[in-house]
C-alpha positions as CSV (number, residue, x, y, z in Angstrom):
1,X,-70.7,3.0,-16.7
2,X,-74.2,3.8,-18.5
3,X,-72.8,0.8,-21.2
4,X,-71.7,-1.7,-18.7
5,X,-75.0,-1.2,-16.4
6,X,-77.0,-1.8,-19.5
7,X,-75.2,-4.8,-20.1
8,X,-75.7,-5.8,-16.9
9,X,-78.9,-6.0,-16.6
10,X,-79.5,-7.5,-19.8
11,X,-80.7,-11.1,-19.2
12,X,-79.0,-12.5,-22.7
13,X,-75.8,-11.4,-21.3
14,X,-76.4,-13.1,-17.9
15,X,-76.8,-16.4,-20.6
16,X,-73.0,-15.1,-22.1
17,X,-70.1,-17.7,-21.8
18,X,-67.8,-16.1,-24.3
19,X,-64.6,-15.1,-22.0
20,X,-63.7,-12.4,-24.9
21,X,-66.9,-10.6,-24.6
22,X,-66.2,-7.0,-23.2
23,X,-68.8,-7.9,-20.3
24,X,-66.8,-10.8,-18.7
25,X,-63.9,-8.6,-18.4
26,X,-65.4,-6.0,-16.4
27,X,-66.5,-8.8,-14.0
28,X,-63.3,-8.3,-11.2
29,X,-65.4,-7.8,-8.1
30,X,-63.4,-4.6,-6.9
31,X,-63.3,-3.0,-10.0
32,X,-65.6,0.3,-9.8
33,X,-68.1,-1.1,-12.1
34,X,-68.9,-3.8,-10.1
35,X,-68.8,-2.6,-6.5
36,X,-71.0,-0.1,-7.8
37,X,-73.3,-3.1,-8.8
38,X,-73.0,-4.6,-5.4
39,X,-74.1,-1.4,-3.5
40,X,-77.2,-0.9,-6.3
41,X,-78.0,-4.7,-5.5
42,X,-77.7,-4.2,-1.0
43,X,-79.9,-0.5,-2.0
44,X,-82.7,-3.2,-3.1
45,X,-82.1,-5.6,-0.5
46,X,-81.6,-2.9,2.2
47,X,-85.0,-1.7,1.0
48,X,-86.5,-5.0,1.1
49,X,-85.7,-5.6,4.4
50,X,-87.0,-2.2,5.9
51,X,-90.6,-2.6,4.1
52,X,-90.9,-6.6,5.7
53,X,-89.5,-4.9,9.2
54,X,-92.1,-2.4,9.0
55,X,-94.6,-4.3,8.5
56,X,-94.3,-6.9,11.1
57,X,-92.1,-9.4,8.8
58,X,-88.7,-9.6,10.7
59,X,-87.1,-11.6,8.1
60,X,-83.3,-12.7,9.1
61,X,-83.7,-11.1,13.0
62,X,-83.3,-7.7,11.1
63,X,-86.1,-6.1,13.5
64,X,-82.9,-6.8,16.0
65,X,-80.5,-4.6,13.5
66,X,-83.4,-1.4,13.4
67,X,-84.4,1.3,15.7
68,X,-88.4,0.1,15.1
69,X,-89.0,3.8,14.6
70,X,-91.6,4.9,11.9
71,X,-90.5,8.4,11.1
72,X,-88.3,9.3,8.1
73,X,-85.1,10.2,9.9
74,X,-85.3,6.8,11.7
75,X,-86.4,4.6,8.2
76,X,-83.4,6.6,6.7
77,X,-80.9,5.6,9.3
78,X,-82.3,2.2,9.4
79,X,-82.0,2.0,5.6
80,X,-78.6,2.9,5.3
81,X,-77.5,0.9,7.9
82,X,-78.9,-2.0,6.7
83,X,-76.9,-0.8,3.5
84,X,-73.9,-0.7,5.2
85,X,-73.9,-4.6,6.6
86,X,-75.4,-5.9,3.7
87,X,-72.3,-4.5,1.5
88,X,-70.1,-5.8,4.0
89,X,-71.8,-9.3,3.7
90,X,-71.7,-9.2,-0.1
91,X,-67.5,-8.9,0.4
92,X,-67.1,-11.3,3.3
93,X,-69.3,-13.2,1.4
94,X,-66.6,-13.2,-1.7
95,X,-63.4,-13.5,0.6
96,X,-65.0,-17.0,1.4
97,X,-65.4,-18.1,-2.0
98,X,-62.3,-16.8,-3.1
99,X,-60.8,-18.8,-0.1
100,X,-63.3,-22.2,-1.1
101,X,-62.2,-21.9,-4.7
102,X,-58.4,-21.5,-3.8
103,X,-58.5,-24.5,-2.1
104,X,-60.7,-26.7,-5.3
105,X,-58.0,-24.8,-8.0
106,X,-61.3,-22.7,-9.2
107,X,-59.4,-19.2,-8.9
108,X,-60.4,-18.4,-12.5
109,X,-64.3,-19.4,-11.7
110,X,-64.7,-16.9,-8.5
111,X,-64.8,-13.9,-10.4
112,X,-67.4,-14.8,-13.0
113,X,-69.4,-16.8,-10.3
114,X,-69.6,-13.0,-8.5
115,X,-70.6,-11.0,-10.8
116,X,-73.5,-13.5,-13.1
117,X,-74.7,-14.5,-9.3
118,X,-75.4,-10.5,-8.9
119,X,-76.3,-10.1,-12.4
120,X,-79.4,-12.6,-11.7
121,X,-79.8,-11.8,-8.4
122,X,-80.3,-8.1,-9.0
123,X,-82.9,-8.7,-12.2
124,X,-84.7,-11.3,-9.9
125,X,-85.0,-8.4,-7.0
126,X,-85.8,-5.9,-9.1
127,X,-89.0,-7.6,-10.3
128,X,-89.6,-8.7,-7.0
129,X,-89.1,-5.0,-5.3
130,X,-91.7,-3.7,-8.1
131,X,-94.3,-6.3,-7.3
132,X,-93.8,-5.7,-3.3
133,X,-93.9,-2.0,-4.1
134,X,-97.2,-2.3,-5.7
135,X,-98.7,-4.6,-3.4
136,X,-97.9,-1.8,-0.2
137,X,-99.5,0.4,-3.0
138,X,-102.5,-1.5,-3.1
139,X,-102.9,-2.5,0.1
140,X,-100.9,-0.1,3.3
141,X,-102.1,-2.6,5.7
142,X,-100.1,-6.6,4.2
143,X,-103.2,-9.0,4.5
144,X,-101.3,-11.9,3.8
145,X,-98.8,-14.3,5.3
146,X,-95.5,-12.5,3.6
147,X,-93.4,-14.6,5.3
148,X,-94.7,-18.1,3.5
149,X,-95.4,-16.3,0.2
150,X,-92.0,-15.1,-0.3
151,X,-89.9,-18.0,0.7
152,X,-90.8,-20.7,-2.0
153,X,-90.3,-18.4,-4.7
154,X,-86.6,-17.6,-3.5
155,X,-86.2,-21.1,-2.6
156,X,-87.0,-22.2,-6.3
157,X,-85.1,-19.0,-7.6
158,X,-81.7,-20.0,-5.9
159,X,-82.4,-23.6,-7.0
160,X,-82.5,-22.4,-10.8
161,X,-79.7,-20.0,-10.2
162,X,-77.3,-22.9,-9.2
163,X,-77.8,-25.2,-11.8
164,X,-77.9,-22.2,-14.4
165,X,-74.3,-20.9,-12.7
166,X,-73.2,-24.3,-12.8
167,X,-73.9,-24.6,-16.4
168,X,-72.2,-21.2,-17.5
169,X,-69.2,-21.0,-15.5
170,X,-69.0,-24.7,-15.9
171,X,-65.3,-24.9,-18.4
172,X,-66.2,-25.9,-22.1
173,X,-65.9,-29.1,-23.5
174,X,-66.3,-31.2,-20.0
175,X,-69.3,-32.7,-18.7
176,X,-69.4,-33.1,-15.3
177,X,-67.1,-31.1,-12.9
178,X,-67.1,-32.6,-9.8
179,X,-64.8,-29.5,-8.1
180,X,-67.0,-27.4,-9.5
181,X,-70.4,-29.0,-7.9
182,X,-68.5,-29.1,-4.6
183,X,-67.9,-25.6,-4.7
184,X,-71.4,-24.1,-5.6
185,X,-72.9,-26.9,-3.1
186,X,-70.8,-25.1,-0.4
187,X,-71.3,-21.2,-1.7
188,X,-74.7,-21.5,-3.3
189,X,-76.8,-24.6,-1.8
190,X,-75.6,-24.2,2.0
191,X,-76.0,-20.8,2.4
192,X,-79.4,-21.1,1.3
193,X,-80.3,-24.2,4.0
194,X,-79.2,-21.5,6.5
195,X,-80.5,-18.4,5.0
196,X,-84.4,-20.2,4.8
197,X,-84.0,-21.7,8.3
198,X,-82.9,-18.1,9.6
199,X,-85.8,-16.7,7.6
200,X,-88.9,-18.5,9.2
């Protein structure tokens, strides 16, 4: 596990499209390796989510989800809770484009569209975690208008993550996959119309 986490958040291997590399076949999204990605990637979201709650940013209607309580028992349950539906999201989430890429003949593409979408996603969080960290550091009491702040960079993030995923899980040698496009449009670009309307 130590090996395949460091590969994991390596960015060059993020960049990998050699099927033969020992990375890309580890990428089976219920293999142990990788479930124990997802629930390292919904610790960082879950977290996320319970610093913007608690300080007035109710991002998603999770301030509907948690207790509103400020002590540690009731951040803990909160926390792990919020752990709890965001792992079950991550799967629904893949049951969907397992179901979407079925139905394009893309069967092959689900798996490595899984894990490199989590493999970004968790290096893009993990700066982003560090920098909200230090800002709380810095300043207890947010000054700014979080909610506004944060949304253009993950609206320009999960812009550059689709084309980037449609580039490396794209097959060799073709050009333009129009199955393909259709299929990250409906996994990748609606979700994100929803997610940022939900958001606000």
């Amino acid at each position: 596990f130590p090996m395949a986490y460091s590969r994991f958040i390596n960015p060059l291997d993020f960049l990998d499209r050699d099927e033969r590399d020992d990375i890309n076949k580890l990428n089976k999204p219920y293999s142990s390796q990788v479930i124990l990605f997802t629930i390292l990637h919904c610790l960082i979201v879950s977290y996320l989510l319970v610093v913007f709650t608690y300080n007035g940013v109710n991002l998603f209607g999770s301030g509907m989800i948690l207790s509103g309580g400020t002590d540690l028992a009731e951040l803990t349950t909160d926390y792990f809770k919020l752990l709890g539906i965001t792992f079950l999201l991550f799967y629904l989430k893949y049951i969907f484009m397992a179901l979407v890429g079925g139905m394009l003949n893309l069967d092959k593409v689900v798996p490595i569209h899984y894990f490199k979408a989590l493999q970004i996603t968790y290096l893009f969080l993990g700066v982003f975690t560090l920098l909200v960290f230090s800002y709380t550091l810095y300043s207890p009491v947010w000054t700014i208008d979080i909610e506004k702040t944060v949304i253009a960079p993950f609206i320009i993030f999960y812009l550059l993550r689709f084309i980037s995923l449609y580039i490396l899980i794209k097959p060799s040698g073709s050009f333009i996959n129009l199955y393909l496009f259709s299929y990250l449009c409906v996994i990748e670009i609606i979700p994100l119309i929803i997610g940022v309307k939900f958001a606000l």
